[in-house]
C-alpha positions in Angstrom: -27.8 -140.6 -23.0 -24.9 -138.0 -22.6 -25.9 -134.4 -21.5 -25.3 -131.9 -24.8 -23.1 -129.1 -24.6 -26.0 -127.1 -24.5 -27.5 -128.6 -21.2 -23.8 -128.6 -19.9 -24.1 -124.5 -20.4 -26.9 -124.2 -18.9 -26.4 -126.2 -16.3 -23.0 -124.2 -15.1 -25.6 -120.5 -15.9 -27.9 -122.4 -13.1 -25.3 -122.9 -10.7 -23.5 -119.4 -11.4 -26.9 -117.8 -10.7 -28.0 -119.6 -7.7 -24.2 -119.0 -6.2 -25.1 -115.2 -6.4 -28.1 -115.9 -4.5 -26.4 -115.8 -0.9 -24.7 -112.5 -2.2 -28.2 -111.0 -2.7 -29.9 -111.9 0.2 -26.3 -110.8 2.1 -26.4 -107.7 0.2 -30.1 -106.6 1.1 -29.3 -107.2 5.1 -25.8 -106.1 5.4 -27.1 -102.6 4.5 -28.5 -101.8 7.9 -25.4 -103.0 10.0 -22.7 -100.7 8.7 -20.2 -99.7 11.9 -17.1 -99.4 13.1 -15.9 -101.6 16.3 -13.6 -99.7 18.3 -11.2 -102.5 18.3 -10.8 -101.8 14.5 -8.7 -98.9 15.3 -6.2 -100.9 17.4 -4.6 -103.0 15.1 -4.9 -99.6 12.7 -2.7 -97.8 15.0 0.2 -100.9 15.1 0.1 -100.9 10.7 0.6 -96.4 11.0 3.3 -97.3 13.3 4.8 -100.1 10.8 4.1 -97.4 7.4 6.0 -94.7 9.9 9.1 -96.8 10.3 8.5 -97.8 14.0 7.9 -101.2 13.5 4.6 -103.3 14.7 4.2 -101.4 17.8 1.2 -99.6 20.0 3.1 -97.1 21.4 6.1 -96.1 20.1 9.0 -98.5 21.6 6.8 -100.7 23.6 6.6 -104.3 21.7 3.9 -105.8 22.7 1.8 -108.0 20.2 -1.9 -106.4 21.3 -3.1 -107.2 17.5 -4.3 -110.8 16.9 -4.2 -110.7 13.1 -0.6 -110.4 11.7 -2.4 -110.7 7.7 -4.9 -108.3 8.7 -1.9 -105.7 10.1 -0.6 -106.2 6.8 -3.8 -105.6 5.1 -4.5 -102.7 7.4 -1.2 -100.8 6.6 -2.0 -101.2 2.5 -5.0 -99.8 3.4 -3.3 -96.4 5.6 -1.0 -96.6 2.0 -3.6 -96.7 -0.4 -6.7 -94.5 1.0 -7.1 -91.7 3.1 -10.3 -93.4 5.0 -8.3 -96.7 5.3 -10.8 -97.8 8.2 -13.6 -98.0 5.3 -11.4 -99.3 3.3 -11.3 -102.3 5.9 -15.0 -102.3 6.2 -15.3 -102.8 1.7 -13.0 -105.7 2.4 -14.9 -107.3 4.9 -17.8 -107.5 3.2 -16.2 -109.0 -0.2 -14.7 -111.5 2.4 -18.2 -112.1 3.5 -19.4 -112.7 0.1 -16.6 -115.1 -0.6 -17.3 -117.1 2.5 -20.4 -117.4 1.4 -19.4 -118.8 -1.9 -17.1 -120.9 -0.2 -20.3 -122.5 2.0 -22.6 -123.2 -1.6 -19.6 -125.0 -3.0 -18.7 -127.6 0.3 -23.0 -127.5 0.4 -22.9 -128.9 -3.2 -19.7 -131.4 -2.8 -21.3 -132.6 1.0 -24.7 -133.4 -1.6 -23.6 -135.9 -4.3 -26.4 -138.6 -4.3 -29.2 -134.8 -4.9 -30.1 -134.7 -8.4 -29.9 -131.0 -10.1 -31.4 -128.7 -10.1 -32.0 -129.3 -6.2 -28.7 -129.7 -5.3 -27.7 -126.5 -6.4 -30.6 -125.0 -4.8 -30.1 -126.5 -1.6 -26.7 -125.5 -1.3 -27.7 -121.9 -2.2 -30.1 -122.2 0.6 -27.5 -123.2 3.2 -25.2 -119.9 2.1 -28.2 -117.9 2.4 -28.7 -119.2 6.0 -24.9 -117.5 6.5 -25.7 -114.9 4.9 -29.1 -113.8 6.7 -27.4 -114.5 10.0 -27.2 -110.8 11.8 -24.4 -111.8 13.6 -22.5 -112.6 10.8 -23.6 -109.5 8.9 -22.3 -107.5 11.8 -18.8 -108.8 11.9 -17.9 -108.0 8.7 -18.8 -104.6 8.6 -16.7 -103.9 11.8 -13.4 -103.0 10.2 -12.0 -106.5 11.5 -10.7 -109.6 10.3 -13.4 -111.5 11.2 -14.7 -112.5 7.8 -11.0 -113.0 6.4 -10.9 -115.5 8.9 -14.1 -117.4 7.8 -13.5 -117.3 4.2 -10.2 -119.4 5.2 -11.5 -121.8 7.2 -14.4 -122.3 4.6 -11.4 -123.0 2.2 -9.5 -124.7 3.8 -12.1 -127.2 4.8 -13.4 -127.4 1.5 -10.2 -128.2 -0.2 -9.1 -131.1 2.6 -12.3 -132.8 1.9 -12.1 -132.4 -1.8 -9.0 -133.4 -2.3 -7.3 -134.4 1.8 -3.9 -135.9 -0.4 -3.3 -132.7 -2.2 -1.2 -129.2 -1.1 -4.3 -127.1 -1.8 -5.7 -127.3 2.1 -2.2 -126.9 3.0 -2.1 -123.8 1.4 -5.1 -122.3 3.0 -3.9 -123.4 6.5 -0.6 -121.7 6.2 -2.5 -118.1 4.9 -4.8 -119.2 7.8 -2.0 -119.5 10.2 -1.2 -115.9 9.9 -4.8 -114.7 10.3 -5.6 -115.6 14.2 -4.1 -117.9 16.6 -7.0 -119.9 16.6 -5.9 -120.9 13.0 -3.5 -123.8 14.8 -6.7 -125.5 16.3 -8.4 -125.6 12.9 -5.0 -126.9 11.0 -4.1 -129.4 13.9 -7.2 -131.3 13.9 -7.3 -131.4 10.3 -3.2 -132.8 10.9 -4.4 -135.2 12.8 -6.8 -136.3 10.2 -3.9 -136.8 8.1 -1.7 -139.0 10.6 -5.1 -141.5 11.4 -4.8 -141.8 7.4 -1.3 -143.4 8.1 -2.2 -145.0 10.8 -5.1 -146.9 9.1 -2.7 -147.5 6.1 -4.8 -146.0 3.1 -3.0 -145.9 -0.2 -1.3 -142.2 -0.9 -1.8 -141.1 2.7 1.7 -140.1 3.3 1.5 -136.5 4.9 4.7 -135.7 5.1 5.6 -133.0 2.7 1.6 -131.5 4.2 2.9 -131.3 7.7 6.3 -130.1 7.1 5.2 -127.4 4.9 2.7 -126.5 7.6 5.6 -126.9 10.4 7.4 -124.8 8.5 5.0 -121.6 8.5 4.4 -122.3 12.2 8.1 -122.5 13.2 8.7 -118.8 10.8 5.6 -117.5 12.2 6.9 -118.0 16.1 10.5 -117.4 15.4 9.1 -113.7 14.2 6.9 -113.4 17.4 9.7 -114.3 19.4 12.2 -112.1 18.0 9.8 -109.1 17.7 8.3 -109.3 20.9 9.8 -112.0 23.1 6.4 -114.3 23.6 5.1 -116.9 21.8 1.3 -116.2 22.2 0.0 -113.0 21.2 -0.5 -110.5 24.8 -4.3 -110.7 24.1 -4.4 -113.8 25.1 -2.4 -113.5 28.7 -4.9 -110.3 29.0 -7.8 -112.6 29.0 -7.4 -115.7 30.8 -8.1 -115.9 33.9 -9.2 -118.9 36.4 -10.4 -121.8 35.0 -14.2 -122.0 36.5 -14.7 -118.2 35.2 -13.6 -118.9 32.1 -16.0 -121.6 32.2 -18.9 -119.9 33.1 -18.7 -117.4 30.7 -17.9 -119.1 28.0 -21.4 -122.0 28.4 -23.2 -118.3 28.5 -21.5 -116.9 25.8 -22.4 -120.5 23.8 -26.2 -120.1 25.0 -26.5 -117.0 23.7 -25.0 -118.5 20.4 -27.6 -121.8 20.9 -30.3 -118.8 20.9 -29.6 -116.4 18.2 -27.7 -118.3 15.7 -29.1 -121.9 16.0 -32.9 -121.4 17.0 -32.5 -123.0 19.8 -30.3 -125.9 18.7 -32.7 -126.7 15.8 -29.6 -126.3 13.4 -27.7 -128.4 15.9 -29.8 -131.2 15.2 -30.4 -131.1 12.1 -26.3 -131.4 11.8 -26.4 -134.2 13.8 -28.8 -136.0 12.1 -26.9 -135.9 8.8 -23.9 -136.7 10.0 -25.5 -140.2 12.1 -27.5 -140.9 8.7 -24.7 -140.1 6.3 -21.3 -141.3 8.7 -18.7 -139.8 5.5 -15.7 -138.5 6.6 -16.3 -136.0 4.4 -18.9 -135.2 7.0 -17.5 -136.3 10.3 -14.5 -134.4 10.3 -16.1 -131.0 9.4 -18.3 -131.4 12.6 -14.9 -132.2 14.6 -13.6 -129.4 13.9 -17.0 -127.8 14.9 -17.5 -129.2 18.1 -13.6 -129.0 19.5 -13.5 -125.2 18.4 -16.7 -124.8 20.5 -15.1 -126.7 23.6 -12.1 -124.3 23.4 -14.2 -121.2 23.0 -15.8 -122.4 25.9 -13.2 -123.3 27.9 -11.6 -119.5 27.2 -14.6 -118.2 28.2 -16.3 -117.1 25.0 -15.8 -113.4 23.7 -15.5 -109.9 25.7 -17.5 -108.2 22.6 -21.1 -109.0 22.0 -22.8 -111.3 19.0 -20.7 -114.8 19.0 -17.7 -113.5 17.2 -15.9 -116.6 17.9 -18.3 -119.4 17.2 -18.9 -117.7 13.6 -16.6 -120.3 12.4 -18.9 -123.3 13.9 -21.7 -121.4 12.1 -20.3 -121.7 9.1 -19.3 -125.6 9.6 -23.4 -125.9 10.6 -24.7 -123.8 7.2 -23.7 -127.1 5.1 -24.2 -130.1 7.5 -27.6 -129.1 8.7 -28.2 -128.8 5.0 -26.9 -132.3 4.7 -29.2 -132.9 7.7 -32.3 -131.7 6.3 -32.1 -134.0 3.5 -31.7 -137.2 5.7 -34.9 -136.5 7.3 -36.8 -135.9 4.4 -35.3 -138.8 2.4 -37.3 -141.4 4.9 -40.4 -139.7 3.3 -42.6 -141.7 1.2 -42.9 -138.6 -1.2 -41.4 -137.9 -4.9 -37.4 -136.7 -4.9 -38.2 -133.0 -5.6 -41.3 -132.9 -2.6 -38.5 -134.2 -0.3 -36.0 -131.5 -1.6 -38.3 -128.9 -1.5 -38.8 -129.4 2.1 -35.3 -129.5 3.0 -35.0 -126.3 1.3 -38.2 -125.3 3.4 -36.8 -126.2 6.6 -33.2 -124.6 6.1 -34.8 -121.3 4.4 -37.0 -120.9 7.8 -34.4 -121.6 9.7 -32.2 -118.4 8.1 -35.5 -116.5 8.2 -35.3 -117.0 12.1 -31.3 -115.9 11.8 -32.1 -112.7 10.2 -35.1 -111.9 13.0 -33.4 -113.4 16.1 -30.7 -111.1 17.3 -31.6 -107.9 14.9 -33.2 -105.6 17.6 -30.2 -106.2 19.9 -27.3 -105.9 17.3 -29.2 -102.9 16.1 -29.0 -101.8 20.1 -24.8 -103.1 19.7 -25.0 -100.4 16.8 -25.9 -97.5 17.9 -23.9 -97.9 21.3 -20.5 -98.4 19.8 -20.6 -96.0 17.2 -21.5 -93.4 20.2 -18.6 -94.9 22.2 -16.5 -94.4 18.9 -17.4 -91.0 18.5 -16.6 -90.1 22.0 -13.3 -91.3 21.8 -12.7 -89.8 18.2 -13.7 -86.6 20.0 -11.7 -86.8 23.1 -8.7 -88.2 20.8 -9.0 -84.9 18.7 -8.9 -83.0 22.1 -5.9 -84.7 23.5 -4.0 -84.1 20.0 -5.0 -80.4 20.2 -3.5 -80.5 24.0 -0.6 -82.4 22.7 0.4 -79.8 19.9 -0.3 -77.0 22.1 2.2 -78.2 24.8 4.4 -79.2 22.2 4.8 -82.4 24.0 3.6 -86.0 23.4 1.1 -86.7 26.6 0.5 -90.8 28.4 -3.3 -91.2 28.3 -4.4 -94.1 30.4 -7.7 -95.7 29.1 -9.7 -98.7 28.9 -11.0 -97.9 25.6 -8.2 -97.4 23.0 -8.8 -98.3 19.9 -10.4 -94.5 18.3 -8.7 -93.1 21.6 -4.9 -93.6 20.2 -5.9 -93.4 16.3 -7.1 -89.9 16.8 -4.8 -88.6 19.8 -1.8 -90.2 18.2 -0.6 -90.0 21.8 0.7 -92.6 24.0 -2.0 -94.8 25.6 -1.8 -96.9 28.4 -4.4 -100.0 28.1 -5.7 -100.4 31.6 -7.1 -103.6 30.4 -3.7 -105.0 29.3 -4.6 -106.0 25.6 -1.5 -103.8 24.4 0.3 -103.9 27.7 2.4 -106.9 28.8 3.1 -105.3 32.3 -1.3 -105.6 33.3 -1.3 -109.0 31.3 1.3 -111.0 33.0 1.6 -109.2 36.5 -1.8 -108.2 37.8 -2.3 -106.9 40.8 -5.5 -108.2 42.4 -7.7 -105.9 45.0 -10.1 -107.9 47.2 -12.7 -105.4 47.5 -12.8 -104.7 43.8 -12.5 -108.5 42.0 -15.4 -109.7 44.6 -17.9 -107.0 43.3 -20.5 -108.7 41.8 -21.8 -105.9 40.4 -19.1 -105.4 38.0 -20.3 -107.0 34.0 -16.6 -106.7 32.5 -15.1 -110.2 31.4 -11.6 -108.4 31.6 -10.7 -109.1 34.9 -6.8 -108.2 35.1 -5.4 -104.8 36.5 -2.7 -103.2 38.2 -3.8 -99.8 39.3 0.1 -99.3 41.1 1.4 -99.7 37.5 -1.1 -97.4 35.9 -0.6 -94.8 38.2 3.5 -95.3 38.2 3.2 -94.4 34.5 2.1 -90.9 35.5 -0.9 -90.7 32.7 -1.9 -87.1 31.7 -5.3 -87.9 31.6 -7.4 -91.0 32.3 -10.2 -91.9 30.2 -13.3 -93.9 31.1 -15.4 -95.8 28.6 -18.5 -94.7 30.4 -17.6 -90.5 31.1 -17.3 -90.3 34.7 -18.6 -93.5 35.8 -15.9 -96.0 37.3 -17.7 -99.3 35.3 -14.7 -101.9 34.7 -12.5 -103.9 37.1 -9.8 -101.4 36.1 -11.4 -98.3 36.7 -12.8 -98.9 40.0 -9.2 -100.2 41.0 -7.6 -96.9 40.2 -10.5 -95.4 43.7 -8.4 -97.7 45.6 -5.5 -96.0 45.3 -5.0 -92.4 47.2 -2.3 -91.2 44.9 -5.2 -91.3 42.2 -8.0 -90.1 44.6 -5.4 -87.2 45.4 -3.5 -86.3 42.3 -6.2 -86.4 40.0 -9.3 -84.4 38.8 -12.4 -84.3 37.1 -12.0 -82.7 33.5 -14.3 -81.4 31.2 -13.5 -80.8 27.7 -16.1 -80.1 24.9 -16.4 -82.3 22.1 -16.8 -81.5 18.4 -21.1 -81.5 19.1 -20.6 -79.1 22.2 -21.1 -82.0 24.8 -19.4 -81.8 27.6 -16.8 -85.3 27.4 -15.8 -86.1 31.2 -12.2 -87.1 31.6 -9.3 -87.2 34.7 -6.6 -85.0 34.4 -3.6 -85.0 36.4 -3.6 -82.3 38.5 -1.6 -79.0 37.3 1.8 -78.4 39.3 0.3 -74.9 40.5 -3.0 -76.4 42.1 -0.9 -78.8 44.1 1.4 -76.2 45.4 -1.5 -74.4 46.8 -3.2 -77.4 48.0 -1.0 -80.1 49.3 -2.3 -83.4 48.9 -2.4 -86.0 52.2 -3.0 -89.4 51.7 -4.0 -92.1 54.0 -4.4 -95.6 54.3 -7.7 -97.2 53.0 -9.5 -99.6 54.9 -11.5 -102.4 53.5 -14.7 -100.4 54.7 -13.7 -97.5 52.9 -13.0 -99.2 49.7 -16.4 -101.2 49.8 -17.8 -97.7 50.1 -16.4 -96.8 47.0 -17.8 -99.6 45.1 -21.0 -98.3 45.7 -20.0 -94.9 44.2 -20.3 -96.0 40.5 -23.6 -98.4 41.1 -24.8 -94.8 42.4 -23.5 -93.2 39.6 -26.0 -95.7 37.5 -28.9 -95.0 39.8 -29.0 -91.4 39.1 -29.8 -92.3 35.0 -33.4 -92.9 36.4 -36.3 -91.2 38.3 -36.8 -93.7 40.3 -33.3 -94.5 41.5 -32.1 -91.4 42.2 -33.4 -91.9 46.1 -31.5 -94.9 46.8 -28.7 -92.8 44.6 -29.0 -89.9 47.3 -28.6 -92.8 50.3 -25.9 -94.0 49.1 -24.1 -91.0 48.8 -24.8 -90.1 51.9 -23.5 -93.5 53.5 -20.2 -93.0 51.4 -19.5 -89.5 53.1 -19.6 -91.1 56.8 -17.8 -94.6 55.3 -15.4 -93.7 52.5 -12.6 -92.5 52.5 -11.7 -88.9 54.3 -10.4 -87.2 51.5 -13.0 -88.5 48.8 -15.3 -85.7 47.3 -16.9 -87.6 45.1 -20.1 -88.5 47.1 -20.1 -84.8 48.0 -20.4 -83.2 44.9 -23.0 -86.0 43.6 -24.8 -84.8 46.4 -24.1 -81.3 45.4 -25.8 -81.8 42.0 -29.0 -84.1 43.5 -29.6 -80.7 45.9 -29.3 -78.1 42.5 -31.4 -80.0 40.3 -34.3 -80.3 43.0 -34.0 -76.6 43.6 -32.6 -77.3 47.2 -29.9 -74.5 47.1 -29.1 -74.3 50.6 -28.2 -78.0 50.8 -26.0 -77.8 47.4 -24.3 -75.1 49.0 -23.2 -77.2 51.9 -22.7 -80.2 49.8 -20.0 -78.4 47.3 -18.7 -76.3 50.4 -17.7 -79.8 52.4 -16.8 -81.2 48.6 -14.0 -78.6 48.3 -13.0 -78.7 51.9 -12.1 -82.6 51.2 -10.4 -81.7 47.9 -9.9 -78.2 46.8 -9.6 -78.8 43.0 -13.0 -80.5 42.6 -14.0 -78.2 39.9 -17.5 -79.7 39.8 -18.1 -78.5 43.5 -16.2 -75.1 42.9 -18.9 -74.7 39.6 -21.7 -75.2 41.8 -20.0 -72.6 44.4 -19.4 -69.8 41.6 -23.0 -70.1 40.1 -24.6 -69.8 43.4 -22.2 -67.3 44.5 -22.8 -65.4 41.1 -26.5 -65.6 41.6 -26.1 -64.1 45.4 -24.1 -61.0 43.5 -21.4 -62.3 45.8 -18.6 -61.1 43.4 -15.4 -61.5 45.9 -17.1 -65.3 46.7 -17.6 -66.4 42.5 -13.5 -64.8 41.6 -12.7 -66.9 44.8 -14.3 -70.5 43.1 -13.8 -69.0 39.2 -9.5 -69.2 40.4 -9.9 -72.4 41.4 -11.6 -73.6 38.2 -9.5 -71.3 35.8 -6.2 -73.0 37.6 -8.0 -76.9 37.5 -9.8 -76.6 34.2 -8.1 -73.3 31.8 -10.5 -74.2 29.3 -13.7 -74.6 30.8 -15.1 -70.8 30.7 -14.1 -70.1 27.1 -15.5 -73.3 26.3 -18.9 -72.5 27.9 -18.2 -68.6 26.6 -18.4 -67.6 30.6 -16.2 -64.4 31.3 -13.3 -65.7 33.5 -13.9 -63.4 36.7 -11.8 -60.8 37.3 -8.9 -61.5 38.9 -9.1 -64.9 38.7 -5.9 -67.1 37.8 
């Protein structure tokens, strides 16, 4: 007996409404992870330079491809037409991207399905979007302003249309949109080309891909010829900025796939249950999905995962997983001696649990993620405003060197140097390695590449630290190695827009050198191991309890680092204040400003004390020195510049 039009109708109303189901249960998370991942900014800054006539650039005349998203630049400089907030504008259109990539995972669900009777099988696949949906980490991406979900909802499509239809243009067409999204696009439309050419080898009627590869040839070949001819390379600078040797790569990336195992795939419970559908079910249809799956997660892997937290990178292989596990789930059940709709109902059990476990699994430390980049964000909007103000007030555009850029350069709208090397080709391709400072083992940054001669040969204003004062990355602690940085630049303090005191590195005014010629000497290994224990001190002092071992080690830094280093000194200097020990913080700051007499931290402590003593003469002395380092630092604080003073 035919179906009626009737039961035709309300058979499409059931599978309308069950598609929306993934959208509500996205909807009702996504709510709690709205942020903005400093990265965002970069490529925003590349799409103001293209709507200001400068062309796809960083900095202004410096091509260097530091974006990996050409669609998404495109997309971002719409958005810099069209809105006044275009980074929220981003954030709207990564989580309709989201949506759709969840639509995208209920429809391959229901075509992967074709022996479950309805309603089930529209249930089922609603279940496996869900399980996308619920996952924090993919709920986090697509609030971040990137084109992380873009991505997704391509490869969703694309998949979906090669095994709908693998003889048709349609997959085509998603893989060449795809192609201009992210270079990992060519592993994802290669493997599904070499699908195509087995076809011909195995001789299967209508197999001829021909017109599907040169089509796709074609986009690759315009694609390359534009990256060539814009910025002379045929791989984005990203990835030169993060490679490094083989076995580190490695090792980072089986981490970074643990920690995907733990919060994404409950321990590998989805990973099985996609196995076991595809041994029991053996399509193509199936197979070649979980290819794709399982080569993209031997190249993340083998580039060593992701710098940024919460399996950006293997979202893709999440997505592959959402309907083969389904798939999965059903095989298990079907060897059930139970009725068709018990068996289903447990599959949709087991992959419903399964997304309860993705919503709980990673929530607390993506919350964590949250709350630490939108402070990092806000820093940088802060100290980007500050640099602008500095900019317009000198009337001149100033070099910042940083390792942070992204809200850095799309507030300052000054020209950054990325000590990193994501948007500098010079720190990418010619690295210059320091012993003492790669072998620290007590350094967490993946990016591994700097040249500090380079940095400093660009004669940055001011050099900015993701972490205030704290030297944390490979980069950063690099620059201590260098004298011409230990002796030409300063501690700064700016306020930001809350009345915090931001800490930055400012080149040292023309006047204070004058007065206090800088001598530089040669470092020995000694000294430079001595610095490496400056910034693990810095950490120590964040606690009660290390701010002994803090203390020691600032003390063995004074008799083994370098001569002219006041660093250790001043820390010192502050340890003594803060216990009431005033005698001691005199000395401290007295022998800090000896080593380096514009170390306006030491020279604070001086005037204070000096100011307390009603030692006028003694606190104009100090107040000159900080008036000539930091001009800004007594109106900031609303402290009367001493008379007299510079």
């Amino acid at each position: 007996m035919s179906p009626t039009s009737s039961d035709t109708s309300a058979a499409r109303l059931r599978t309308l409404l069950l598609a929306l189901v993934p959208a509500i249960v996205y909807g009702g998370l996504v709510s709690a992870m709205s942020y903005v991942q400093d990265d965002a900014y970069i490529t925003l800054a590349y799409a103001r330079n293209v709507v200001d006539g400068h062309g796809p650039v960083f900095n202004i005349g410096e091509f260097v491809e530091g974006f990996t998203s050409p669609l998404w630049l495109v997309l971002s400089s719409i958005a810099i037409r069209l809105s006044s907030d275009p980074i929220a504008l981003l954030q709207i259109l990564g989580m309709l991207f989201a949506v759709a990539s969840c639509m995208m995972v209920y429809r391959l669900t229901r075509h992967l399905l074709p022996d479950v009777h309805a309603p089930w099988r529209d249930v089922l696949a609603a279940t496996a979007a869900s399980w996308l949906a619920a996952c924090s980490a993919f709920q986090f991406w697509s609030t971040s302003g990137m084109e992380v979900t873009l991505f997704l909802f391509l490869v969703a499509g694309m998949i979906d249309a090669f095994v709908r239809d693998r003889h048709g243009m349609a997959w085509v067409l998603w893989g060449a949109v795809m192609l201009l999204t992210r270079p990992e696009a060519f592993l994802v439309v290669g493997l599904l080309a070499m699908f195509r050419l087995i076809d011909v080898v195995q001789r299967r009627e209508g197999t001829q891909p021909w017109k599907q590869l040169a089509v796709l040839a074609a986009v690759v070949a315009a694609l390359e010829l534009w990256r060539w001819q814009t910025y002379g390379a045929l791989l984005p600078n990203t990835f030169s900025a993060k490679t490094t040797s083989l076995h580190v790569q490695v090792a980072d990336g089986l981490a970074y796939a643990w920690q995907f195992m733990v919060g994404v795939t409950a321990y590998g419970a989805v990973v099985v249950l996609a196995a076991l559908g595809i041994a029991r079910m053996r399509s193509r249809d199936v197979v070649e999905p979980a290819v794709v799956a399982v080569v993209w997660t031997l190249a993340v892997i083998l580039l060593g995962g992701d710098v940024l937290r919460h399996q950006r990178f293997l979202l893709p292989v999440a997505l592959l997983l959402a309907p083969l596990m389904t798939v999965g789930a059903v095989r298990a059940v079907q060897a059930l001696n139970l009725e068709h709709a018990t068996r289903m109902l447990l599959a949709t059990v087991a992959v419903a649990v399964l997304a309860v476990y993705a919503v709980v699994a990673e929530r607390s430390a993506i919350t964590r993620t949250i709350y630490l980049e939108g402070e990092l964000v806000s820093k940088m909007r802060s100290t980007g405003l500050f640099l602008r103000d500095v900019a317009t007030k000198e009337q001149r555009t100033l070099t910042v060197a940083a390792t942070t850029i992204g809200a850095l350069k799309w507030w300052s709208e000054q020209t950054v140097v990325d000590m990193l090397g994501l948007t500098d080709r010079t720190i990418a391709t010619q690295p210059v390695r320091i012993a003492e400072v790669s072998d620290d083992a007590t350094v967490s940054w993946k990016e591994r590449k700097y040249n500090a001669d380079y940095v400093i040969g660009r004669k940055p204003d001011f050099i900015v630290f993701s972490t205030g004062m704290k030297p944390s990355a490979f980069a950063e602690r690099a620059l201590f190695a260098r004298q011409f940085y230990v002796a030409y630049y300063q501690y700064y303090y700016p306020l930001n827009a809350q009345g915090k005191l931001a800490i930055m590195y400012r080149r040292k005014p023309t006047s204070v050198l004058q007065r206090s010629p800088q001598h530089m000497i040669d470092l020995t290994a000694a000294n430079m191991h001595a610095l490496n224990d400056y910034a693990r001190a810095i950490q120590l002092l964040s606690t009660p309890a290390g701010r002994g071992e803090a203390e020691y080690l600032y003390k063995r830094i004074t008799a083994e680092g370098p001569a002219n280093f006041s660093g250790a000194w001043q820390q010192l200097s502050d340890i003594y204040r803060d216990r009431g020990d005033y005698q001691a913080m005199y000395e401290a700051a007295r022998n800090a400003v000896i080593v380096d007499p514009c170390d306006i931290r030491a020279h604070f402590n001086l005037f204070q004390f000096a100011r307390n003593s009603r030692d006028s003469t003694t606190a104009m002395l100090h107040g000159d020195w900080i008036a000539r380092c930091n001009p800004v630092l007594f109106r900031e604080l609303k402290i009367p510049v001493p008379e007299g003073a510079y």
